[in-house]
N, C-alpha and C positions, 0 to 999 in steps of 0.2 A: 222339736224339729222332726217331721219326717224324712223317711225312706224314700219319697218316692212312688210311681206306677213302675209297677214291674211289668215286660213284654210278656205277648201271649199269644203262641200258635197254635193252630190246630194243623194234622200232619197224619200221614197213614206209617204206620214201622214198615221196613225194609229191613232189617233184619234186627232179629232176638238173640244170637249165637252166643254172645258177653255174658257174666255172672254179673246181674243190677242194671246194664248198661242197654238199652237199643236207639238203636236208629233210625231218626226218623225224616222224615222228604216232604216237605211245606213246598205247596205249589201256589206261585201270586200271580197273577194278570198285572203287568206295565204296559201305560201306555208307548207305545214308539214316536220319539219327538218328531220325527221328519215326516215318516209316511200316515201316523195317526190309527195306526190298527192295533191291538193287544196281545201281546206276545208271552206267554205262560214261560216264567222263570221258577225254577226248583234249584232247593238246598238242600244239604242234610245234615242232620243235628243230630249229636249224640245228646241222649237222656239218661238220668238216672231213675232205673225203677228198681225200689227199694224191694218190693214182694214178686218181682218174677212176673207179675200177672199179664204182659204184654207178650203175646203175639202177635208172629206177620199178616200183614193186611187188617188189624185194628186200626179204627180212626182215633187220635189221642189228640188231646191239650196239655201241649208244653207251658211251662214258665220258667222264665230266666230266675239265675240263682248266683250262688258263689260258686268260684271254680270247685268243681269236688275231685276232676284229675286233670291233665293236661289237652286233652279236648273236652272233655264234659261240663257246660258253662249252664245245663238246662237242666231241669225235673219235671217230670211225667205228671200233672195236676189230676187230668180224670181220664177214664178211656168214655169217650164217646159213642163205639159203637164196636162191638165186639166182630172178627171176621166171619167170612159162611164156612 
């Protein structure tokens, strides 16, 4: 039996300040059911990053996981694209 597909964001950090932990702000476009135009909805997700290596303004790929503290429910998969 499988596990499952596990979910998977891609997100910019908002802040590094945590020892392992940042967070991070997934921006999606939904449609609007009445008027029909798309309206940018953002979250933020804490991550766990095991080696430090995230800072603010990196683009990263999250993936869901086991809880590891009381808000941390995600892990840092790759950085996508390091800040300027």
């Amino acid at each position: 039996m499988g596990r499952g597909i596990k979910k998977t964001f891609e997100g910019i950090v908002v802040s590094d300040k945590m020892d392992k932990t940042v967070v991070v702000m997934v921006e999606r476009l939904v449609k609007h059911p009445r008027v029909g135009k798309y309206i940018r909805r953002r979250v933020k997700f804490m991550a766990h990053d095991e080696r430090n290596e995230c800072k603010m303004g990196d683009r990263v790929q999250i993936i869901e996981s086991r809880p590891l503290s009381r808000h941390k429910r995600w892990r840092v998969l790759k950085i996508l694209e390091k800040a300027k």
